[in-house]
N, C-alpha and C positions, 0 to 999 in steps of 0.2 A: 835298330838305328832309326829313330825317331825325335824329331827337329827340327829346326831351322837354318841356315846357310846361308853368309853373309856374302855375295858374289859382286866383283866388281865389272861391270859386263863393260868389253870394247864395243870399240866405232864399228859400223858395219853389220852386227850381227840382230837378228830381232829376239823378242822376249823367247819366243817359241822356240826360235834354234837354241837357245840358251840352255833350257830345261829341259831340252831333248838331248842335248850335250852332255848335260850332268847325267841324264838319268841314263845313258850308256856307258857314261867312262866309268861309275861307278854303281852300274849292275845294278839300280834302285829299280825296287817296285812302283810305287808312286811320290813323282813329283810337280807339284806346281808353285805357281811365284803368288807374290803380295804386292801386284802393281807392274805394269808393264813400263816399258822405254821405248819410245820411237828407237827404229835402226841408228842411226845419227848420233845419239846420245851413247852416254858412256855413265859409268858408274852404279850405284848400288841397288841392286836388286836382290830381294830376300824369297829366298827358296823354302818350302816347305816341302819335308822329305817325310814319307811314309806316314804316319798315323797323326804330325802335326798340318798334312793336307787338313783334318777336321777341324783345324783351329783357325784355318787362315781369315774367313770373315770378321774375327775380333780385333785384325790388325789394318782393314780394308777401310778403315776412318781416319785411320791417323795422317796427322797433319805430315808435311814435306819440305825442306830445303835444297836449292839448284842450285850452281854457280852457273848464269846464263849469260852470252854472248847475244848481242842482237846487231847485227846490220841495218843501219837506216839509208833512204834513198833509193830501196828496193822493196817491190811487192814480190811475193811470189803464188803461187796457188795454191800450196801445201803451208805456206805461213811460216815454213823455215827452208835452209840449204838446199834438199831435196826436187826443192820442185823449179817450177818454169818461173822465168821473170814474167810479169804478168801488169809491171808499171812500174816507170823510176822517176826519179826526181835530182835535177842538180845542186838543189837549196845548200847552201852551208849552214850548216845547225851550231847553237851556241849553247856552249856546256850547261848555263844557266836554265837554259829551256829544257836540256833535258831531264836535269835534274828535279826540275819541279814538274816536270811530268810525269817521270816515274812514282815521284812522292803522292800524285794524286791516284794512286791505286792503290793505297794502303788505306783496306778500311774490305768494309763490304760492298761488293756489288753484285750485278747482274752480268754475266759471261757468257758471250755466243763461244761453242767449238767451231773449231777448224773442220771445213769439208771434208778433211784429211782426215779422219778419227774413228777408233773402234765403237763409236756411239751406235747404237742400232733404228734405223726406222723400217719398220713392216718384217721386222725380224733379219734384215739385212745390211752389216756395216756401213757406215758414209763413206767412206774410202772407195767400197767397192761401187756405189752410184758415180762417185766421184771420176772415178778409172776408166767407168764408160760416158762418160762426161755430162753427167746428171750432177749437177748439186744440188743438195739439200741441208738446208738451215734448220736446225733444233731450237726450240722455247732456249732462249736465254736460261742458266743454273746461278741460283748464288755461290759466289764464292767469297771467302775471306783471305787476304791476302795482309797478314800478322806485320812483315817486315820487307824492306828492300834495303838494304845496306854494299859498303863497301863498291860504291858507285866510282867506273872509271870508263871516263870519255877520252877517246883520241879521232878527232876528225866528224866520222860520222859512222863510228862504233862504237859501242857502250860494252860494257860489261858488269854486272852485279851480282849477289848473292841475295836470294829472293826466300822466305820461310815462307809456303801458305798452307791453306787448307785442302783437303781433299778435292780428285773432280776439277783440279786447275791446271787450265793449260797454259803451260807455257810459252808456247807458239802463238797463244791468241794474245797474252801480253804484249809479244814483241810488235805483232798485227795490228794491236790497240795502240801500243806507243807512236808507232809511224804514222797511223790516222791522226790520233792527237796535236803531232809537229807538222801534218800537211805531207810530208815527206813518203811514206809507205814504208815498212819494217820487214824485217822476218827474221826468225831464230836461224844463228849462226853457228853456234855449238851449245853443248847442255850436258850440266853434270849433272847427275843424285846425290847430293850427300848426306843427307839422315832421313828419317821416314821413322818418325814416332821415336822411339829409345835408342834402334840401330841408327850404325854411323857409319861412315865410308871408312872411316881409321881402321876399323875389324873388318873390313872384307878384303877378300883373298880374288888373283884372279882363277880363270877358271884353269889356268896351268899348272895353277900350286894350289888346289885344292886338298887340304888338310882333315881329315873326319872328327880330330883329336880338338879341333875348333866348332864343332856342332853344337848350336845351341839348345839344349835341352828344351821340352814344353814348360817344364816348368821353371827352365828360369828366364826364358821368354816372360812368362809374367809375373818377373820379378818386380813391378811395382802394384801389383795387387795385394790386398789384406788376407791373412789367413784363415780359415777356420777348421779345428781338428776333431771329429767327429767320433765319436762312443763306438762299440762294436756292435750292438745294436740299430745304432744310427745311419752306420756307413749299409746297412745290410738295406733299410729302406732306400736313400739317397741314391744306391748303384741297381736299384729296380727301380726307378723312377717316379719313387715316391716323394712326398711331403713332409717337413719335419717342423714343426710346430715349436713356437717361444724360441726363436734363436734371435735374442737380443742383438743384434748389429745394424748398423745405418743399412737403409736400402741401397744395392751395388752389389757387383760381382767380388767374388771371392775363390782365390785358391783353396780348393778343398784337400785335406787328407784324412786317411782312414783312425783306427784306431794303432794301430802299430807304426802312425807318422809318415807312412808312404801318400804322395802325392796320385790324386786319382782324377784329379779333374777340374770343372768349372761348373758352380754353382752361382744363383740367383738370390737373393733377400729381398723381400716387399714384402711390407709390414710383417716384420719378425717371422715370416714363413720362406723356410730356405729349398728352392727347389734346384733339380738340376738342369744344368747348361750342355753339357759337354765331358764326355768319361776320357778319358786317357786310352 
């Protein structure tokens, strides 16, 4: 049983209890996720189960889409629901304003975290400085932020569907948007809904978890190119050897053997194909 696992994780629970849940109710040796959720947040989180635990760095770039909720006229310390008020504002905000405020975050920029966050300094969470009431500020990170769509204002709540790039939080958006209007923000609810090819539409919650729905490793990277390797070849390739003139653009490639069984992940630079990653 070797795979991925498309989890629609509820309010309330953290990443951790999540994959300690699975990995009891169904007797798994190893399991870990591709991207965590604050508690608060709800929605899709992808499990790797057993031997595609080795795969999971290849999926830890991929861009993200949220359906986010933000309250304006409130700070908080945690920068969403979670935490303490920490400054309000009674401005009444006009739909106008906020919508060209959110439009002015599409693009790239530079991104403080949340004090709130599993960021590490000195080898020790922010959260956990945070907890004891130390905070500490991280170098700003780029991030790219693809699309904000599907904008709806009522009062001085918004709600959007936001596409970005990895390493983005969403909680400093909401943080960022309240600064921008004068007003103060904080994230009010937060979905997941896709993360690279996965979509929230294929995930199960963790009630009706189904095995008959496990994503195989290799059709997880069903949008990779193939290459099918001689018997000869695959016998260098699977002792981590080098295999010379293999005509293909530089890029990762699903490899299989000679008898067409899928074995892994291999590299191409300059027509020299090495391995990545065995099955």
């Amino acid at each position: 049983m070797d795979g991925f696992l498309l989890i629609d994780k509820e309010k309330g629970i953290s990443s951790n209890q999540l994959v300690q849940k699975v990995k009891k109710t169904l007797s798994l040796k190893k399991v870990g996720h591709l991207g965590t959720l604050d508690p608060m947040a709800t929605g899709l989180m992808i499990l790797a189960i057993n031997r595609a635990t080795k795969f999971s760095n290849y999926f830890l770039e991929s861009d993200k889409s949220y359906d986010a909720s933000v309250q304006l006229g409130y700070s908080t310390d945690t920068d969403d629901a979670m935490g303490n008020i920490i400054s309000s504002s009674d401005i009444i905000l006009d739909e106008k304003n906020i919508n060209e405020s959110l439009a002015s975050f599409v693009g790239r920029s530079m991104q403080v975290a949340p004090f709130f966050s599993a960021l590490k300094y000195k080898g020790k969470p922010l959260y956990k400085y945070a907890r004891e009431g130390e905070f500490i500020s991280k170098p700003p990170r780029e991030i790219n932020i693809f699309s904000i769509k599907d904008i709806k204002c009522n009062l001085n709540k918004c709600s959007f569907i936001i596409h970005c790039s990895k390493g983005t939080y969403i909680r400093s958006i909401a943080r960022d948007l309240g600064d921008k209007l004068n007003c103060g923000g904080h994230l009010s609810a937060l979905r997941r809904l896709s993360q690279g090819s996965f979509n929230i539409e294929n995930a199960m919650t963790i009630e009706n978890i189904e095995l008959n729905k496990l994503i195989t490793i290799e059709k997880a990277f069903s949008e990779l190119s193939e290459i099918k390797l001689n018997f000869n070849q695959t016998k260098v390739f699977m002792n981590g050897g080098k295999i010379q003139e293999i005509n293909f653009k530089d890029d990762i490639y699903k490899i299989y053997d000679s008898s067409e069984k899928f074995i892994g992940l291999g590299l191409i630079s300059n027509s020299v194909l090495a391995l990545k990653r065995l099955v």
